[in-house]
Short mmCIF file of the C-alpha atoms (twelve columns), coordinates in Angstrom:
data_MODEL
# 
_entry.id   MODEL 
# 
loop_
_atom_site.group_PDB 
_atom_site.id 
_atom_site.type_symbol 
_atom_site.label_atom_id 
_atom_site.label_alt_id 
_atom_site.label_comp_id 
_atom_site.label_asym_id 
_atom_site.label_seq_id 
_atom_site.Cartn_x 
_atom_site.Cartn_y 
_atom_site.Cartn_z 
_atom_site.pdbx_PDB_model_num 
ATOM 1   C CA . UNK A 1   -17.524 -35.333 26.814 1 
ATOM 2   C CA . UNK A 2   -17.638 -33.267 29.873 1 
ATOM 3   C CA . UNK A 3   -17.289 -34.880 33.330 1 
ATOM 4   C CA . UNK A 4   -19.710 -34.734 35.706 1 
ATOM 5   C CA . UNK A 5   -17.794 -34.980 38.661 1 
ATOM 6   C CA . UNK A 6   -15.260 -32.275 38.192 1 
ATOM 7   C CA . UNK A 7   -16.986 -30.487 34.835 1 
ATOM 8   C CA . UNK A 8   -14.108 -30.213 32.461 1 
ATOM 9   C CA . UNK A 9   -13.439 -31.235 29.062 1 
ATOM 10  C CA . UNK A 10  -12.862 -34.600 27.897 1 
ATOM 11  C CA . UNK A 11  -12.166 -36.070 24.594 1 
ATOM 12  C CA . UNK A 12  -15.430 -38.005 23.277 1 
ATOM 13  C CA . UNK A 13  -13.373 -41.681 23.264 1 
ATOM 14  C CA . UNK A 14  -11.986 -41.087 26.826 1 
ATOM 15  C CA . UNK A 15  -12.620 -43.799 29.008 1 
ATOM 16  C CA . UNK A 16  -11.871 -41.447 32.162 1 
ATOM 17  C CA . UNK A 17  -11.381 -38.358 33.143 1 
ATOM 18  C CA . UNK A 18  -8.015  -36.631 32.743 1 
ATOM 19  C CA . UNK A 19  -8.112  -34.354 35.534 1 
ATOM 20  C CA . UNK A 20  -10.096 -36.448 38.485 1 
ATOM 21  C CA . UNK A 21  -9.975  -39.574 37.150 1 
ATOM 22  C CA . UNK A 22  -13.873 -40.469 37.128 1 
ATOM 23  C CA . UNK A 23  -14.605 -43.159 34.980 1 
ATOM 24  C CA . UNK A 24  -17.308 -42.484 31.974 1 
ATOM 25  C CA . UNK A 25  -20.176 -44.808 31.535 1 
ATOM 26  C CA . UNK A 26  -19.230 -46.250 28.334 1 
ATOM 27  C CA . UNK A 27  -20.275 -49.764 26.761 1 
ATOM 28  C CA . UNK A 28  -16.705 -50.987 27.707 1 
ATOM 29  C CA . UNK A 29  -17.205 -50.679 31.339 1 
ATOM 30  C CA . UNK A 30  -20.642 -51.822 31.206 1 
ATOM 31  C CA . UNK A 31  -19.374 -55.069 29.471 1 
ATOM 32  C CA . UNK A 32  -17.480 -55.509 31.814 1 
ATOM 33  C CA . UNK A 33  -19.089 -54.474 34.817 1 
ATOM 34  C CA . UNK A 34  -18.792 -51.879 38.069 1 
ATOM 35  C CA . UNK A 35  -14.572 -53.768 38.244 1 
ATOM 36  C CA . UNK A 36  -13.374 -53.346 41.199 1 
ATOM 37  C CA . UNK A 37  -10.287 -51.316 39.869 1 
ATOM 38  C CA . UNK A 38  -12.800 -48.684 38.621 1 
ATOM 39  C CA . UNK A 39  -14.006 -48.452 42.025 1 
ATOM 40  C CA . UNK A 40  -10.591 -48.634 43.420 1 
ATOM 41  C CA . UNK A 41  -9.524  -45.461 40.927 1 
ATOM 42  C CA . UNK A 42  -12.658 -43.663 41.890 1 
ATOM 43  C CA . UNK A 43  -11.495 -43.957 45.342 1 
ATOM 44  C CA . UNK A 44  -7.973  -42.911 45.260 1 
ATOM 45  C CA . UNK A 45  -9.342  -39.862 43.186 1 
ATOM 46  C CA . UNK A 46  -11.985 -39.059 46.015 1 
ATOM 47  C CA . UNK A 47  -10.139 -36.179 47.341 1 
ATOM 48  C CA . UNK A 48  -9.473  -34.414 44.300 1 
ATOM 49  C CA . UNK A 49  -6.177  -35.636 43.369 1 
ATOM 50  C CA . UNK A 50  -5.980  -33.614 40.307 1 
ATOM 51  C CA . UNK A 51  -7.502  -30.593 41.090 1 
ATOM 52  C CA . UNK A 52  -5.134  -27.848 39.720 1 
ATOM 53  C CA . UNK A 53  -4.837  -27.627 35.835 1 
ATOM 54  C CA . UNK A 54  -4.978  -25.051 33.498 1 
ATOM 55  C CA . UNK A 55  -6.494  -26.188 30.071 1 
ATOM 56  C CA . UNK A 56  -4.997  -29.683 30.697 1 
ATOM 57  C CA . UNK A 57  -1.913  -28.473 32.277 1 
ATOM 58  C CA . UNK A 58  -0.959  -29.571 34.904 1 
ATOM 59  C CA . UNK A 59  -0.402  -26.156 37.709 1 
ATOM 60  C CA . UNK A 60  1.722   -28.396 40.054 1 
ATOM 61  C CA . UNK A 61  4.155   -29.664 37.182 1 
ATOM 62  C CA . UNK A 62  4.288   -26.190 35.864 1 
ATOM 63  C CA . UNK A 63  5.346   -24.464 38.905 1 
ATOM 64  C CA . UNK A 64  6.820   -27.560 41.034 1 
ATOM 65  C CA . UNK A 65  8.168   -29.639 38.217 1 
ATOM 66  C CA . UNK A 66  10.257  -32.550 39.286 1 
ATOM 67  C CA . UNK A 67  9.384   -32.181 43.118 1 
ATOM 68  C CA . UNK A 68  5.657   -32.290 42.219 1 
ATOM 69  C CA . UNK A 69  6.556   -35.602 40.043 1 
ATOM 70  C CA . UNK A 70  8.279   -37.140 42.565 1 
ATOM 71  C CA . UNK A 71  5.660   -35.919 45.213 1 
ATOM 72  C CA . UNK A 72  2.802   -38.059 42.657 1 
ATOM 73  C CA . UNK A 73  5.131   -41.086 42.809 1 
ATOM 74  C CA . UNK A 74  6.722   -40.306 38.630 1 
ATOM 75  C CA . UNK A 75  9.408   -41.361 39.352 1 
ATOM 76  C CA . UNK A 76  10.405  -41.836 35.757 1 
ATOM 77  C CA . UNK A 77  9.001   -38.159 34.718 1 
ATOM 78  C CA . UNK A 78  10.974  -36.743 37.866 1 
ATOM 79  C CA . UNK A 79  14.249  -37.699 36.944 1 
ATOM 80  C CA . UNK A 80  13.716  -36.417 33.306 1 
ATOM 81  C CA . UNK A 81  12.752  -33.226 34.527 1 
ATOM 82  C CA . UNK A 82  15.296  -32.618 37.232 1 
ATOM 83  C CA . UNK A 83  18.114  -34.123 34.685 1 
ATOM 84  C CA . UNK A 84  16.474  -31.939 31.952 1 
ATOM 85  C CA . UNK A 85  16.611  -28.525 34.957 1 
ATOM 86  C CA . UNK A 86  19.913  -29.473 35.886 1 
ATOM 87  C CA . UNK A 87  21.396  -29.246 31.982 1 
ATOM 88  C CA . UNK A 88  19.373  -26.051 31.669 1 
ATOM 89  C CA . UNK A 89  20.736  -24.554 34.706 1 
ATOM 90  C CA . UNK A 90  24.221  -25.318 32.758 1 
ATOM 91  C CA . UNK A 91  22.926  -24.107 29.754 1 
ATOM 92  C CA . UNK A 92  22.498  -20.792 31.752 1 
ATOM 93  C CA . UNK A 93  25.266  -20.411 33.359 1 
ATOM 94  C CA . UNK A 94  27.573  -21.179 30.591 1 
ATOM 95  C CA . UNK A 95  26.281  -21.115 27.192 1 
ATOM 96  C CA . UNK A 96  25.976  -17.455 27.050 1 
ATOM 97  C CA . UNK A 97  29.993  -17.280 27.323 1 
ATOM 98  C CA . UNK A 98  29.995  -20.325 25.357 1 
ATOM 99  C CA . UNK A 99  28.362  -19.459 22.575 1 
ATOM 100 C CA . UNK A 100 29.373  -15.887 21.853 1 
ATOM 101 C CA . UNK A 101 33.489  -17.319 22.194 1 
ATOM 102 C CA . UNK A 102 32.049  -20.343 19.712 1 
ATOM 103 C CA . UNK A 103 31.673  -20.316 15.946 1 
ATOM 104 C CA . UNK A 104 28.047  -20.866 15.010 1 
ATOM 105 C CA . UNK A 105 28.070  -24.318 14.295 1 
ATOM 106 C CA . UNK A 106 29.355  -24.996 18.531 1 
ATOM 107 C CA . UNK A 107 26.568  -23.039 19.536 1 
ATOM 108 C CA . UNK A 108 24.137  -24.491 17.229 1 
ATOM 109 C CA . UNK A 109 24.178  -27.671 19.801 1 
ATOM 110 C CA . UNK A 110 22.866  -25.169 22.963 1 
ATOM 111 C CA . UNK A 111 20.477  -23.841 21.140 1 
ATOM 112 C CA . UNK A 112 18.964  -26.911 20.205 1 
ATOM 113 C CA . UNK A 113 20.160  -28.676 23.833 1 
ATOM 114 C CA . UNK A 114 18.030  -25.418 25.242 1 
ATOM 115 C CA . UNK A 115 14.877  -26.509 23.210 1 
ATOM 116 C CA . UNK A 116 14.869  -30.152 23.726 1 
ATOM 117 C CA . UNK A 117 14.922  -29.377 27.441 1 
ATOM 118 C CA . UNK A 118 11.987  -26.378 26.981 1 
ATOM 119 C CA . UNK A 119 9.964   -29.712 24.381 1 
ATOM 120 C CA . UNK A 120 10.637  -32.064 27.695 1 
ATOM 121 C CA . UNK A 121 9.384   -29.302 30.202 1 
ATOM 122 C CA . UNK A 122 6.088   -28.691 28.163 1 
ATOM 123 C CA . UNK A 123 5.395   -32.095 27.166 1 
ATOM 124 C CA . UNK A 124 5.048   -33.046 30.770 1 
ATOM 125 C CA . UNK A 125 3.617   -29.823 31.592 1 
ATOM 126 C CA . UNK A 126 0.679   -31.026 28.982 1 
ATOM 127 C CA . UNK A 127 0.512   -35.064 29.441 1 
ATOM 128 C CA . UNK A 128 1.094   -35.385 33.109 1 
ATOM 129 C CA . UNK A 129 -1.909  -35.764 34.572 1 
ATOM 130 C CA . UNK A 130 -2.621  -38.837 31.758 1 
ATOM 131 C CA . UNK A 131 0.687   -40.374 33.085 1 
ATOM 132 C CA . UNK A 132 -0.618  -39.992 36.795 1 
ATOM 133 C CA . UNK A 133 -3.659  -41.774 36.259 1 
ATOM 134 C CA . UNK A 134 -2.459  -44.780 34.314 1 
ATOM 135 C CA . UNK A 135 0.061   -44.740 37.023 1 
ATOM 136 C CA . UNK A 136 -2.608  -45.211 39.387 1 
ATOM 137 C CA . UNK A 137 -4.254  -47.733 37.282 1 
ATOM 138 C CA . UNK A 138 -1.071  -49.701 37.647 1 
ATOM 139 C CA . UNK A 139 -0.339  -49.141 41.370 1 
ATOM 140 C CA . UNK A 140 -4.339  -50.246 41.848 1 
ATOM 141 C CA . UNK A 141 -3.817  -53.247 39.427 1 
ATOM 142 C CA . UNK A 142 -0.501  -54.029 41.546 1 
ATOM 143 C CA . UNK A 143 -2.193  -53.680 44.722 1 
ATOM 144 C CA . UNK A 144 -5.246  -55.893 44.010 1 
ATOM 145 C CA . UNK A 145 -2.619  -58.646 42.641 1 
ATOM 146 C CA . UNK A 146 -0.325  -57.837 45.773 1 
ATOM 147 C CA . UNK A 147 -3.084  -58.723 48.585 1 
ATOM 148 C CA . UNK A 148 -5.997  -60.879 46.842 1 
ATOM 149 C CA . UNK A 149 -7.595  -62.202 50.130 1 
ATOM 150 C CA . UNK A 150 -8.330  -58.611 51.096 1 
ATOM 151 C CA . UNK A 151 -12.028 -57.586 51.166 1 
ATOM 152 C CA . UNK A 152 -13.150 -54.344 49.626 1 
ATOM 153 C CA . UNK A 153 -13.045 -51.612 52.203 1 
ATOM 154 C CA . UNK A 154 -9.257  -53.295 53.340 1 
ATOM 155 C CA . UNK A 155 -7.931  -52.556 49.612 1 
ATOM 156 C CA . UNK A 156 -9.611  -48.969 49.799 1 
ATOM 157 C CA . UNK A 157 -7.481  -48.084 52.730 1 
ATOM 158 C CA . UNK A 158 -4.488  -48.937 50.923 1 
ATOM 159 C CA . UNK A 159 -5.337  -47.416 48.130 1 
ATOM 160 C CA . UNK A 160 -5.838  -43.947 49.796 1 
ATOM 161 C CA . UNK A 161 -2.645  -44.697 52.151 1 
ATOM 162 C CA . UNK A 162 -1.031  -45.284 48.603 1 
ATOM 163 C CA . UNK A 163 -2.388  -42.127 47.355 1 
ATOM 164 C CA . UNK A 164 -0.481  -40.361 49.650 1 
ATOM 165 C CA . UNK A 165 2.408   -37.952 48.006 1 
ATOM 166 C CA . UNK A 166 6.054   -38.911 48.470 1 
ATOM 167 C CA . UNK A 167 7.243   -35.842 50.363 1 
ATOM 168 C CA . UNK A 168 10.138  -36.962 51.035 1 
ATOM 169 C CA . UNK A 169 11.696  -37.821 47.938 1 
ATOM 170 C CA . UNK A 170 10.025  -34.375 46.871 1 
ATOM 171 C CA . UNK A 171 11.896  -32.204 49.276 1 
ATOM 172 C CA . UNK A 172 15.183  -33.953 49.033 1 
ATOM 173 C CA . UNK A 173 15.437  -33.563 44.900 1 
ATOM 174 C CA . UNK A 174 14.712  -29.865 45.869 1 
ATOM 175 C CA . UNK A 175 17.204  -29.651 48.149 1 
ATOM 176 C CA . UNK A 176 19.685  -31.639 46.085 1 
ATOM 177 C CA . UNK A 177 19.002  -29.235 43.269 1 
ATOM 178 C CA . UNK A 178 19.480  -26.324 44.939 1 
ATOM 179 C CA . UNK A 179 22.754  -27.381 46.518 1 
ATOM 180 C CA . UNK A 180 23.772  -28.291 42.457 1 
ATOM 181 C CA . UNK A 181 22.941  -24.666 41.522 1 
ATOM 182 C CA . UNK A 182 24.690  -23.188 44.490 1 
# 
């Protein structure tokens, strides 16, 4: 299925989009009517939220990789990654000496420390943008259950203040990482 907000490829069962977030038409949503978490998501996706990917990668992981997971409120996915950086960074610095003074079995667990770190990098590097948007769906879900006496164009206001990146925490675990490395 291809979507017709932001034309790229979808799976034919998808219920939305996994780069913008547009929900498909589908009998599902028609059961159950125009929700007003579908028009919540299609809101917080209005500016284009997941605009940089690369055959379902997602560019800003890639590149950014915990600061751009932290800057999309993962929390969970950003302290993987920068736990997962931080033990390669190690793995760097150290295993080379490491394993060349080791006997092959010691350096059989950097090798394979090295790879599960690479499998964590490229896993999120694939699946983010699917994490990001059921994160959304939660956040909506919590902040329709969070203010029910709000009216529509109220809970679309905090929905795009909510939509907002997390700078802070973004530029801090960047900072913090370099000052590790250093």
């Amino acid at each position: 299925m291809i979507c017709p907000k932001c034309k790229v490829k979808n799976s034919d069962l998808a219920k939305y989009c996994i780069r913008c977030g547009y929900l498909f038409p589908s009998n599902d949503v028609s059961k159950y009517g125009d929700t007003l978490e579908n028009k919540l998501i299609n809101e917080y996706f209005s500016d284009g939220k997941l605009k940089y990917y690369f055959y379902n990668i997602s560019l800003g992981f890639l590149i950014f990789n915990f600061s751009y997971a932290f800057l999309k409120k993962q929390y969970s996915i950003g302290t993987i990654s920068f736990l997962s950086f931080i033990y390669l960074w190690f793995i760097f610095k150290k295993a080379i000496y490491l394993i060349i003074s080791s006997l092959g079995f010691f350096s059989l667990f950097f090798i394979f420390s090295f790879l599960f770190c690479l499998f964590i990098y490229l896993y999120y590097c694939f699946k983010f943008n699917e994490f990001y948007i059921d994160n959304v769906r939660f956040r909506i879900n919590k902040i329709i259950k969070n203010n029910p006496n709000c009216n529509y164009e109220e809970l679309k206001n905090i929905c795009k203040k909510d939509s907002r990146g997390n700078w802070i925490i973004a530029i801090l675990s960047t900072i913090i990482f370099l000052i590790i490395i250093c």
